[in-house]
Each structure stands twice: as C-alpha cells, then as structure tokens.
Biopython code that builds the backbone (N, CA, C, O; Angstrom):
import numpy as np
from Bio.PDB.StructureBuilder import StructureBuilder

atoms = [
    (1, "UNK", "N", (131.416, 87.252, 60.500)),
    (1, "UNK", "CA", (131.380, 87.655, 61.885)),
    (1, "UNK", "C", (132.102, 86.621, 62.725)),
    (1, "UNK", "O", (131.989, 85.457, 62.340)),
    (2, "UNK", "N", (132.719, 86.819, 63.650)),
    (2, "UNK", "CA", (133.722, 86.524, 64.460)),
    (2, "UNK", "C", (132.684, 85.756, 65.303)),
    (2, "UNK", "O", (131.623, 86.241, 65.696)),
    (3, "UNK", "N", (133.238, 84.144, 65.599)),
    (3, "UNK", "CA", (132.465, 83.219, 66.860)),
    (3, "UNK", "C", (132.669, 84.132, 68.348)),
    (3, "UNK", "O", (133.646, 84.876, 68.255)),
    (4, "UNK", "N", (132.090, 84.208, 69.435)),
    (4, "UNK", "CA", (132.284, 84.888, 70.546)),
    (4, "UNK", "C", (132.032, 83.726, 71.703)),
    (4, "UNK", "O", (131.019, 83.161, 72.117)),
    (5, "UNK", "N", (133.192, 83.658, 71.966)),
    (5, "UNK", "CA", (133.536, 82.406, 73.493)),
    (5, "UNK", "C", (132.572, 82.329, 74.256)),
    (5, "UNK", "O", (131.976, 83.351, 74.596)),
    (6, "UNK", "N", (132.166, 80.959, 74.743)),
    (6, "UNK", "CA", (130.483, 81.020, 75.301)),
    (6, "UNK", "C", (130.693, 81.867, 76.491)),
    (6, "UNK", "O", (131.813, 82.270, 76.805)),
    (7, "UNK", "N", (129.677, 82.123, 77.120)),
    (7, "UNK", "CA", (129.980, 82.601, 78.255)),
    (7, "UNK", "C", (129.382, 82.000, 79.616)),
    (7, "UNK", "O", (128.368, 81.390, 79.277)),
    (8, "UNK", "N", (129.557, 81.897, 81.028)),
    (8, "UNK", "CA", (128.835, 81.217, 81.834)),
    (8, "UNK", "C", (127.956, 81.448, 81.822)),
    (8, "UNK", "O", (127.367, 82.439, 81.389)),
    (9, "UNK", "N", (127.435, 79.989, 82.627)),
    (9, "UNK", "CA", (125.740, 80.170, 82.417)),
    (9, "UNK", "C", (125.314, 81.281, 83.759)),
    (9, "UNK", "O", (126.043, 81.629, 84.688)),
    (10, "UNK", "N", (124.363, 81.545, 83.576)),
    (10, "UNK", "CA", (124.269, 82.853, 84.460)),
    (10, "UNK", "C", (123.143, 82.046, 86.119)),
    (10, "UNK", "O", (122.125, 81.355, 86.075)),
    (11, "UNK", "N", (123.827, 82.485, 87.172)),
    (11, "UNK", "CA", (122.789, 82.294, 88.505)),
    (11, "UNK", "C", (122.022, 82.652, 88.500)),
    (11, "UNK", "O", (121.771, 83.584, 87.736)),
    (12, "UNK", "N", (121.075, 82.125, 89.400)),
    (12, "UNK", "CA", (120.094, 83.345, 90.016)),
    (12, "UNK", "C", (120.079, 84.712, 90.805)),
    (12, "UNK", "O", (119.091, 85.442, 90.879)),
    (13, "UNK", "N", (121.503, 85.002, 91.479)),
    (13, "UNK", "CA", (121.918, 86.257, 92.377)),
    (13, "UNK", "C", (122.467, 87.195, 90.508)),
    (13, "UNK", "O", (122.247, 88.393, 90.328)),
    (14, "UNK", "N", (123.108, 86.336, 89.478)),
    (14, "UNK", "CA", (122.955, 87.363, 88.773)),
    (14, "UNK", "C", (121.635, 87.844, 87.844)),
    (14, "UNK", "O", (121.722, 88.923, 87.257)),
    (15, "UNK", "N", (120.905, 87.361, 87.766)),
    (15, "UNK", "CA", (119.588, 87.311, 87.190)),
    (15, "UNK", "C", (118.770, 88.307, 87.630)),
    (15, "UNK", "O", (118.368, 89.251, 86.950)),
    (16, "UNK", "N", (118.435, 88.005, 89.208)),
    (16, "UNK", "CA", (117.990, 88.574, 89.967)),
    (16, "UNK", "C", (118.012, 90.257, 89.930)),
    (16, "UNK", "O", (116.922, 90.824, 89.856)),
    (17, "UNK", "N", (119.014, 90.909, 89.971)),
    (17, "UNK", "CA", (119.175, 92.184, 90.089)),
    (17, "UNK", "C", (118.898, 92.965, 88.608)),
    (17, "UNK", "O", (118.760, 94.180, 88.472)),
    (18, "UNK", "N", (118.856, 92.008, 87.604)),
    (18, "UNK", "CA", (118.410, 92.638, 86.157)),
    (18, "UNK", "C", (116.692, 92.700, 85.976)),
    (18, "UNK", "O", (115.948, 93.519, 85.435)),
    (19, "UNK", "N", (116.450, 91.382, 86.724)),
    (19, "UNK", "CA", (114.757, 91.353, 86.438)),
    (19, "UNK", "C", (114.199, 91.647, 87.497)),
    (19, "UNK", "O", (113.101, 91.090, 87.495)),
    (20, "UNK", "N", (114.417, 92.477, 88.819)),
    (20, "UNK", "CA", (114.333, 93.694, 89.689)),
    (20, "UNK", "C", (113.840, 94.963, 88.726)),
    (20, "UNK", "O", (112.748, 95.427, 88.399)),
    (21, "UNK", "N", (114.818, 95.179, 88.533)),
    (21, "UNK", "CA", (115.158, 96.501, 87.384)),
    (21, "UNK", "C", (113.963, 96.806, 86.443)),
    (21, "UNK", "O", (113.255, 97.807, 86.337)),
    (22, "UNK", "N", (113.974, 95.491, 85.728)),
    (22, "UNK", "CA", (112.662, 95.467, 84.341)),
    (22, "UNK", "C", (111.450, 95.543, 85.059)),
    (22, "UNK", "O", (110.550, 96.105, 84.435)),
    (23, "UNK", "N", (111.039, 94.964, 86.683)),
    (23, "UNK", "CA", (109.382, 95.625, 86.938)),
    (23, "UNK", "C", (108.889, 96.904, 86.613)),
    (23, "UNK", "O", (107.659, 96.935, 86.574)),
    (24, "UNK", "N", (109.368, 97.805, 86.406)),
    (24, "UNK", "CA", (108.867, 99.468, 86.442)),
    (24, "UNK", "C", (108.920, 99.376, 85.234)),
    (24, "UNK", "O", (108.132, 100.193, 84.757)),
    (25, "UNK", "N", (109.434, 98.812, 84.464)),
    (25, "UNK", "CA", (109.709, 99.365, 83.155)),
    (25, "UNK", "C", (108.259, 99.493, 82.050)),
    (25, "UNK", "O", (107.315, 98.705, 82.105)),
    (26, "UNK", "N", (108.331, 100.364, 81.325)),
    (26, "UNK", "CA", (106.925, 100.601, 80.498)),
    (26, "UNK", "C", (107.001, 98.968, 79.483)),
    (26, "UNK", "O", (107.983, 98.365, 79.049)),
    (27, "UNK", "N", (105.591, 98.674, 79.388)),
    (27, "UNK", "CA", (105.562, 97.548, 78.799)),
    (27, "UNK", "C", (105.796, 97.787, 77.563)),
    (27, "UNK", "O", (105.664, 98.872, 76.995)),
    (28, "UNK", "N", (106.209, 96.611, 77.033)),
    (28, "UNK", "CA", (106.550, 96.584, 75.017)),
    (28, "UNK", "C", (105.654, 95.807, 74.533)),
    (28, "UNK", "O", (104.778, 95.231, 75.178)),
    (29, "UNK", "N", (105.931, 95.739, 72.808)),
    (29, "UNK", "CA", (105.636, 94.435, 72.793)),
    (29, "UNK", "C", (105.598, 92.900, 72.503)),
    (29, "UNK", "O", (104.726, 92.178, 72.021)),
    (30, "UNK", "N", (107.133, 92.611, 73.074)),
    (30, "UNK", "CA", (107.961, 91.526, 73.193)),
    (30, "UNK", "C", (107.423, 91.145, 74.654)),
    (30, "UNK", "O", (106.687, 91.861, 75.333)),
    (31, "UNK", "N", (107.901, 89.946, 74.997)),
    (31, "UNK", "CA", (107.434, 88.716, 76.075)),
    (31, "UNK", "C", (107.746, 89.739, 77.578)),
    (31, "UNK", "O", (108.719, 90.493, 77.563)),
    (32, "UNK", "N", (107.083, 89.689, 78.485)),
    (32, "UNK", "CA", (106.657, 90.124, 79.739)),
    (32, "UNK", "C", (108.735, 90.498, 80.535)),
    (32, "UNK", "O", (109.338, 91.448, 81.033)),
    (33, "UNK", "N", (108.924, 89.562, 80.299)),
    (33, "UNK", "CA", (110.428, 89.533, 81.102)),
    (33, "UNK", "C", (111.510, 90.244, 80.136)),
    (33, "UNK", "O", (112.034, 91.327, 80.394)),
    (34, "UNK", "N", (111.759, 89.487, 79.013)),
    (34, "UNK", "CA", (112.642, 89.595, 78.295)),
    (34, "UNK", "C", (112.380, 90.592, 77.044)),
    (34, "UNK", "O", (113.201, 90.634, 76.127)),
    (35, "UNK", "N", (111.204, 91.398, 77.034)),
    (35, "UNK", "CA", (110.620, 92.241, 75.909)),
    (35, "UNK", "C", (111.172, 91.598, 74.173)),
    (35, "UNK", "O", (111.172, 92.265, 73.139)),
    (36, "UNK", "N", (111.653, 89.948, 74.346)),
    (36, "UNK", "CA", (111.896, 89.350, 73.350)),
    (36, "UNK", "C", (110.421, 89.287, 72.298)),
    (36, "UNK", "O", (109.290, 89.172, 72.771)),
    (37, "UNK", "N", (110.755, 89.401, 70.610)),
    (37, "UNK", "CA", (109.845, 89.628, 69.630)),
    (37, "UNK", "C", (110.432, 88.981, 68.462)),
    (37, "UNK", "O", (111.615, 88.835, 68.153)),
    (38, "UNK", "N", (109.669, 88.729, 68.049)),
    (38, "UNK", "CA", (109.615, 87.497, 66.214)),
    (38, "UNK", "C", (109.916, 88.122, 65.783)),
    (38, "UNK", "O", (109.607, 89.271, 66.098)),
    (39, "UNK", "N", (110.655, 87.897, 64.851)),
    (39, "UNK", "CA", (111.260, 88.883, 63.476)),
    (39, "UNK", "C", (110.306, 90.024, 62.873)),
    (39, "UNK", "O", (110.562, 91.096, 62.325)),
    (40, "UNK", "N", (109.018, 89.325, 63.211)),
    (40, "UNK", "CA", (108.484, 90.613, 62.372)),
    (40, "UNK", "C", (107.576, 91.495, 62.978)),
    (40, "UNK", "O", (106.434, 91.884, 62.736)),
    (41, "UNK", "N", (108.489, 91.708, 63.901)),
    (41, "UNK", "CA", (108.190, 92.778, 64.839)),
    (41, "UNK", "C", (109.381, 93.486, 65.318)),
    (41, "UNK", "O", (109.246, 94.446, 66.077)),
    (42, "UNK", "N", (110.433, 93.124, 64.969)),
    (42, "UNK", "CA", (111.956, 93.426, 65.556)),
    (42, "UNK", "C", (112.633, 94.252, 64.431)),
    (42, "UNK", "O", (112.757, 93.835, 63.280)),
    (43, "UNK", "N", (113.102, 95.583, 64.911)),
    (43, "UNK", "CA", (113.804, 96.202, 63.916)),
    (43, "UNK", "C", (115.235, 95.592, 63.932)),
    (43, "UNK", "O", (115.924, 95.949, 62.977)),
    (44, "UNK", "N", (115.744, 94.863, 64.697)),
    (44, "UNK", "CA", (117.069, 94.800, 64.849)),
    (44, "UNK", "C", (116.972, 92.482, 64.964)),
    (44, "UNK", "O", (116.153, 91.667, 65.387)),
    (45, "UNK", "N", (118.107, 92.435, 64.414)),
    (45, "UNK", "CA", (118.173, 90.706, 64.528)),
    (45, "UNK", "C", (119.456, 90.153, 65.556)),
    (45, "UNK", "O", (120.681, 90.275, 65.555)),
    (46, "UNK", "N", (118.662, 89.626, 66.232)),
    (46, "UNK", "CA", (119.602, 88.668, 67.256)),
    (46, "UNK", "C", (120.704, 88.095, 66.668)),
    (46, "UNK", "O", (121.710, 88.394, 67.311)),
    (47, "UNK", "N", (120.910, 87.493, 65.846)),
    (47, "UNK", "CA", (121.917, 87.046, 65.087)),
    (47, "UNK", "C", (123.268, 88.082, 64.579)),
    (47, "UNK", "O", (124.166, 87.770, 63.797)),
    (48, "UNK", "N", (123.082, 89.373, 65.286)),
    (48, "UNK", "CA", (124.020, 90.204, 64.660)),
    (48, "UNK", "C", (124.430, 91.105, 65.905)),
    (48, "UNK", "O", (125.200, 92.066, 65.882)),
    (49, "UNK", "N", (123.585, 90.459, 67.250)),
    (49, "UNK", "CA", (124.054, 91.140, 68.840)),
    (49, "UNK", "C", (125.407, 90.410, 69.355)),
    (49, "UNK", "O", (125.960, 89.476, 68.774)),
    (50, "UNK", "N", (125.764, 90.927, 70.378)),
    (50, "UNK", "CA", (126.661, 90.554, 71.152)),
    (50, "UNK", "C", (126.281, 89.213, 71.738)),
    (50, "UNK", "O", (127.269, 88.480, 71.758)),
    (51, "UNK", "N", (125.240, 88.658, 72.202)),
    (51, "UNK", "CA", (124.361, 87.585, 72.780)),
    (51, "UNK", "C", (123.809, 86.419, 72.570)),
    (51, "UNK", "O", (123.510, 85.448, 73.265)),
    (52, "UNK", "N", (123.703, 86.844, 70.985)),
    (52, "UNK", "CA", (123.871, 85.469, 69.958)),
    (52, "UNK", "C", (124.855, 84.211, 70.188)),
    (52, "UNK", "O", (126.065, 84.328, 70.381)),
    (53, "UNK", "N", (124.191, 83.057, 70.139)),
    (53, "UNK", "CA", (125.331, 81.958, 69.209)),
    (53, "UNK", "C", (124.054, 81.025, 68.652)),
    (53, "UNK", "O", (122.978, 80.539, 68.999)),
    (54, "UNK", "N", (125.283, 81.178, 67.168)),
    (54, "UNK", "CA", (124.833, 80.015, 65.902)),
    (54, "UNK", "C", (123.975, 79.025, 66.636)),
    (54, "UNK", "O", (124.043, 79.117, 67.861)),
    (55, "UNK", "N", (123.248, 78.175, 66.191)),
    (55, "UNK", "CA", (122.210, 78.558, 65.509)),
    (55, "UNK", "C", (120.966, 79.251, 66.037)),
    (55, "UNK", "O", (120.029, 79.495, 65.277)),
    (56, "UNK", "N", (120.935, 79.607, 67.458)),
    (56, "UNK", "CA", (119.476, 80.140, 68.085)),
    (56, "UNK", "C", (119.708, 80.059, 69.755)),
    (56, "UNK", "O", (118.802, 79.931, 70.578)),
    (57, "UNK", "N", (120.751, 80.136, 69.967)),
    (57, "UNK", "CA", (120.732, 80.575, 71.339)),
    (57, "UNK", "C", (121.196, 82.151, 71.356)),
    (57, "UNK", "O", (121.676, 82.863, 70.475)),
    (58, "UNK", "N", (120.806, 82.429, 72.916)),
    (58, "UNK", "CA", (121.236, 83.867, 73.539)),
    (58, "UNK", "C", (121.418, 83.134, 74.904)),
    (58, "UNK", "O", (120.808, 82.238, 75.487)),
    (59, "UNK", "N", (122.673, 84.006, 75.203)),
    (59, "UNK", "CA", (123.504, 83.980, 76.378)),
    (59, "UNK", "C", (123.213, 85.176, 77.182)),
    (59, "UNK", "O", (124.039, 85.418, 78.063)),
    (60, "UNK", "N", (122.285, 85.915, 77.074)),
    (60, "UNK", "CA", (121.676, 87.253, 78.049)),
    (60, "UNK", "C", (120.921, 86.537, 79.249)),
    (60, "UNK", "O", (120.232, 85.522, 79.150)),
    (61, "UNK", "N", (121.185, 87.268, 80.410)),
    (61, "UNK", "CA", (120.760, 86.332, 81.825)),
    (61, "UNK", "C", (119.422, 86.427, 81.958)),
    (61, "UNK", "O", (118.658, 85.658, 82.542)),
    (62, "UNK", "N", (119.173, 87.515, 81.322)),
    (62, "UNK", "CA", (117.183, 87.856, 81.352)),
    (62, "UNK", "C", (116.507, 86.978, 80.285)),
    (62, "UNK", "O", (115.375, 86.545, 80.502)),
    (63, "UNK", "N", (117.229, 86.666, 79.010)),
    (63, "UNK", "CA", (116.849, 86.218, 77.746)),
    (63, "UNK", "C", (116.650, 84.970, 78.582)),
    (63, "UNK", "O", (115.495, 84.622, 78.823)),
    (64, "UNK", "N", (117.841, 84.147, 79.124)),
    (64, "UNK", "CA", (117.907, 82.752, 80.161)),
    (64, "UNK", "C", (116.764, 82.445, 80.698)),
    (64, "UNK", "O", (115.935, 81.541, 80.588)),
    (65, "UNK", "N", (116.980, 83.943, 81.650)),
    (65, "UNK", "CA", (115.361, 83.480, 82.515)),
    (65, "UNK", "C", (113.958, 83.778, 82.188)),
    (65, "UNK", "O", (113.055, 83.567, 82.998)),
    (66, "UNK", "N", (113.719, 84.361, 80.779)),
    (66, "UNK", "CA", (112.463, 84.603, 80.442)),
    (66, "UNK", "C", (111.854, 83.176, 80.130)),
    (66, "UNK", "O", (112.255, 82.488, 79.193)),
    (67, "UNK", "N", (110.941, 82.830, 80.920)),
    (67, "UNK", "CA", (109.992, 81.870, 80.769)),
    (67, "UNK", "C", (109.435, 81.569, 79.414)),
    (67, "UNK", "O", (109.058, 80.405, 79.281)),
    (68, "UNK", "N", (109.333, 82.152, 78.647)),
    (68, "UNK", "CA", (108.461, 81.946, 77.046)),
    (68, "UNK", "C", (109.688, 81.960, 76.322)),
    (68, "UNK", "O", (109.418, 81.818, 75.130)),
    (69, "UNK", "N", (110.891, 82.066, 76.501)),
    (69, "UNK", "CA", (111.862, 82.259, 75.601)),
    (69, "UNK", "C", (113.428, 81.132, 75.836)),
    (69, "UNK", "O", (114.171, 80.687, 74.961)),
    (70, "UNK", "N", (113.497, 80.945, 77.383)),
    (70, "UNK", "CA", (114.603, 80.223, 77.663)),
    (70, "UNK", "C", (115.520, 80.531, 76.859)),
    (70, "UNK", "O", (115.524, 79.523, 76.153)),
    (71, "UNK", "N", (116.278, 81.172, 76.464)),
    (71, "UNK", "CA", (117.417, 81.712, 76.072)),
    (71, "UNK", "C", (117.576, 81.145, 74.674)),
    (71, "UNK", "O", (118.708, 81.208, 74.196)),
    (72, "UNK", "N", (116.460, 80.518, 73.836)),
    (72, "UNK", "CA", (116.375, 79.885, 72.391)),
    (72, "UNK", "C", (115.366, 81.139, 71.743)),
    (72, "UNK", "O", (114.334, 81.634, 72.196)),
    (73, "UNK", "N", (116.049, 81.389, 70.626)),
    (73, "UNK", "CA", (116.197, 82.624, 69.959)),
    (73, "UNK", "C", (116.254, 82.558, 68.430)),
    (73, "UNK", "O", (117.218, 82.018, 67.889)),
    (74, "UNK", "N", (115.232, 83.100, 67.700)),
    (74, "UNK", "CA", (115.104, 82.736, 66.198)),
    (74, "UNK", "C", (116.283, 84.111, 65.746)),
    (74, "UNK", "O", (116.203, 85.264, 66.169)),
    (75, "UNK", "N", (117.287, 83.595, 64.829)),
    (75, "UNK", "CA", (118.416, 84.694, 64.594)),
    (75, "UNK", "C", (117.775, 86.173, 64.284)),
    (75, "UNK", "O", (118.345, 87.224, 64.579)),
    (76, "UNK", "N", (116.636, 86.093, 63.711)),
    (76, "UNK", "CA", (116.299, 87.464, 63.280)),
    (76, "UNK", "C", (114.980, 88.028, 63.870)),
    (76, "UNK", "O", (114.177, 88.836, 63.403)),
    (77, "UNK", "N", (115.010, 87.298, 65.128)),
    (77, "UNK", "CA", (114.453, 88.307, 66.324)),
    (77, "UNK", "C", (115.064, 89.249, 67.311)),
    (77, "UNK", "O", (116.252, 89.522, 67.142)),
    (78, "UNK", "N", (114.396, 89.811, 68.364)),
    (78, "UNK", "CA", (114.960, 90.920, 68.817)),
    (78, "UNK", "C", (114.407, 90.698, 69.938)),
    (78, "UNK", "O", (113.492, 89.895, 70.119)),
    (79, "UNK", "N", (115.139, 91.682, 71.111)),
    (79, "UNK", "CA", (114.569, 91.568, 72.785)),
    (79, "UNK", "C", (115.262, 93.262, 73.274)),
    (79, "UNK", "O", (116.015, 94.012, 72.654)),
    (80, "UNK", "N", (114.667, 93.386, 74.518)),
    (80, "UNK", "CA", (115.103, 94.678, 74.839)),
    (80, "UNK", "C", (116.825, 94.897, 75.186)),
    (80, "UNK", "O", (117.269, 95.992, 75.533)),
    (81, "UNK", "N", (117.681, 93.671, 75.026)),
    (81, "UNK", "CA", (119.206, 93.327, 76.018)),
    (81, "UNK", "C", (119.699, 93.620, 74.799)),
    (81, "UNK", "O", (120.903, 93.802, 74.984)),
    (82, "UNK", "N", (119.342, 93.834, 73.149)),
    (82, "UNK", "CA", (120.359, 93.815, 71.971)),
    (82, "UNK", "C", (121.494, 94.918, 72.250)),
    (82, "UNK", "O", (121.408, 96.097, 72.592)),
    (83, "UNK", "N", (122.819, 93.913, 71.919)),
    (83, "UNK", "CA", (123.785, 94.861, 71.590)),
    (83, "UNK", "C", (124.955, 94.691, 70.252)),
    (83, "UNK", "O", (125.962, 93.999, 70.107)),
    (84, "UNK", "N", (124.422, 95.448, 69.610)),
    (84, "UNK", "CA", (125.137, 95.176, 68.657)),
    (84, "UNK", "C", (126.935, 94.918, 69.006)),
    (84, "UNK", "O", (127.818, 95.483, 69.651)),
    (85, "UNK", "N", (126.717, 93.182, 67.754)),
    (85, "UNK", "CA", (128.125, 92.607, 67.880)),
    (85, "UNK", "C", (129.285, 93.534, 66.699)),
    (85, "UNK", "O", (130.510, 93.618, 66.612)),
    (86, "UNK", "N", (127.803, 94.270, 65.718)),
    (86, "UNK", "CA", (129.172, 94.952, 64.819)),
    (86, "UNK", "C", (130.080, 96.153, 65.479)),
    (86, "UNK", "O", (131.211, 96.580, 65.245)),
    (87, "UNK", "N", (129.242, 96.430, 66.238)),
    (87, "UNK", "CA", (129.682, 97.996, 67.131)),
    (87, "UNK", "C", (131.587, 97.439, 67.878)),
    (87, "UNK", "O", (132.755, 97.821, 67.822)),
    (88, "UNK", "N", (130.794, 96.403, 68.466)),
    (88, "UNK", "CA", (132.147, 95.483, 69.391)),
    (88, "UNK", "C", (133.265, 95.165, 68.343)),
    (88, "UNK", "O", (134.392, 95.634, 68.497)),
    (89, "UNK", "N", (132.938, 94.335, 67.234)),
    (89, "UNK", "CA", (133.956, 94.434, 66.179)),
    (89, "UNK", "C", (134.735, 95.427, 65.909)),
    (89, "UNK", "O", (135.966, 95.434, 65.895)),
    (90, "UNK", "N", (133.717, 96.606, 65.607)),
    (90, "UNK", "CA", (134.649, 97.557, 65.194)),
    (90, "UNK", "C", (135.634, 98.246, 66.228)),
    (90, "UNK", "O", (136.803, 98.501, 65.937)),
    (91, "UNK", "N", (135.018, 98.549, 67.562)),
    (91, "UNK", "CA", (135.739, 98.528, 68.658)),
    (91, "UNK", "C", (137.357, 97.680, 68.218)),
    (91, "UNK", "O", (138.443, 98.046, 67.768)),
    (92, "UNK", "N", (136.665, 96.241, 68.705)),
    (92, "UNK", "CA", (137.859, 95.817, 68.100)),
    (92, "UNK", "C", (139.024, 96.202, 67.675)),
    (92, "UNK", "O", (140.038, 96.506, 68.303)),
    (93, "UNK", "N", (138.621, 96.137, 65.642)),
    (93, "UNK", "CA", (139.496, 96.633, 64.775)),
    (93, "UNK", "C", (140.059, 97.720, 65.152)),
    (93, "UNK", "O", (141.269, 97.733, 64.926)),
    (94, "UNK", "N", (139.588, 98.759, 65.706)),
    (94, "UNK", "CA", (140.170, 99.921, 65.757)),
    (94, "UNK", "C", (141.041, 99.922, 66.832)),
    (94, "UNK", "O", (142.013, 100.672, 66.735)),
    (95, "UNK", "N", (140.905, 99.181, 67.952)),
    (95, "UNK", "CA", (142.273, 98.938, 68.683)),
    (95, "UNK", "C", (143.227, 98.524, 68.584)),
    (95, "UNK", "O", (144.293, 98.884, 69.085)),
    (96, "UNK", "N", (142.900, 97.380, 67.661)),
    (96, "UNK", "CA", (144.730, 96.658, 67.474)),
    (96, "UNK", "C", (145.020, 97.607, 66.167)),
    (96, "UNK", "O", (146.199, 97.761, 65.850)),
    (97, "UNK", "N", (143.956, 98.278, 65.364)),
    (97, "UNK", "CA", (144.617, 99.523, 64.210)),
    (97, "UNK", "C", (145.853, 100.415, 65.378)),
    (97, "UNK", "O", (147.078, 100.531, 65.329)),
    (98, "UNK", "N", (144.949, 100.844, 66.225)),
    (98, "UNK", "CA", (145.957, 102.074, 67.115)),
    (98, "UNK", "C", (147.221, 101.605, 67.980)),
    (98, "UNK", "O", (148.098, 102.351, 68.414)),
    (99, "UNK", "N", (147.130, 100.117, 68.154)),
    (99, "UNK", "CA", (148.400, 99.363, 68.431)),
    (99, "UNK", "C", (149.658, 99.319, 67.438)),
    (99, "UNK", "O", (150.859, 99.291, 67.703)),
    (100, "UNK", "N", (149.007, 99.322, 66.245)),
    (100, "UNK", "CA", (149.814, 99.182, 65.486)),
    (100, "UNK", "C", (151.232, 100.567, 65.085)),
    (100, "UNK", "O", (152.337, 100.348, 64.589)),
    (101, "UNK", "N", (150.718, 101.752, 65.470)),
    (101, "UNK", "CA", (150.724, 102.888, 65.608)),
    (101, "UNK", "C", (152.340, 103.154, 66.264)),
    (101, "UNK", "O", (152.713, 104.293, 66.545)),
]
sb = StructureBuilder()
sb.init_structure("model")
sb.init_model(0)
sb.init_chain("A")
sb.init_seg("    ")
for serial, (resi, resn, name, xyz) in enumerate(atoms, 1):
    if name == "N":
        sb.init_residue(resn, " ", resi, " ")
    sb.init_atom(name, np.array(xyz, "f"), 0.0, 1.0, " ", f" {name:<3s}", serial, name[0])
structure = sb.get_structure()
C-alpha cells in the first residue's frame, strides 16, 4: 500500500462543523465523538482507510478531536470516518490505466 502525504493538522472552525453533525446521530458502540472501536469490535481496520499513517495515527479531524482517542489509533481498529484506502487506489490505477488510452 502506497504512503499517503500527511495532511494538515485540522482547526477548530474545521472540526467544528463535523462534530455539530455527529450530535443527532444514533449512538454506536465506539467512543461518544469519534464512534472509534478496538479491533474486536471493528469489522473494518484502520490501517487499510484513507486516514491511517504507519504506525497508529489517524489524520480524521473528528478522530483528532475525540477526547478518548486523540487521533492515536491501533491499525486494526475502526471509527465511524473509515474510508477505504483500497477503493482510492484503485480509483487511482484505473485513471492513469485510461490515460494511457
């Protein structure tokens, strides 16, 4: 899997308008903010999202600001922000395939 360029660290004006959003939301049962969960509770592993970096961080602005989680992340846990990094890969590949064209 391909390293993914860090990304800025995130404000509070961007923070803000995501964890607005998550009050209504039906509870899970991952951490209050970030619906982040231990591996063995997570169908899906952090280590294979868009949000990941080696060895246990997440760069998600909610993951950031969840209080129980601070944006440190066991690779094969999960939170409600996963997006799969293979999906983006393949994205990827398949564009510079149709460039090639």
């Amino acid at each position: 899997m391909k390293a993914h360029a860090p990304r800025p660290k995130p404000t509070e004006q961007d923070v803000a308008p995501q964890v607005a959003s998550t009050s209504d939301a039906e509870p899970g049962d991952g951490t209050a903010l970030a619906g982040y969960v231990t591996p063995d509770l997570g169908p899906f592993e952090c280590e294979n999202c868009v949000h990941f970096s080696a060895p246990n961080s997440c760069d998600h602005a909610v993951v950031i600001a969840d209080p129980e989680v601070k944006g440190q992340v066991h690779p094969e846990g999960c939170c409600n922000y996963f997006k799969s990094g293979h999906l983006e890969t393949q994205e990827q590949e398949q564009g510079e395939s149709n460039e090639s064209y």
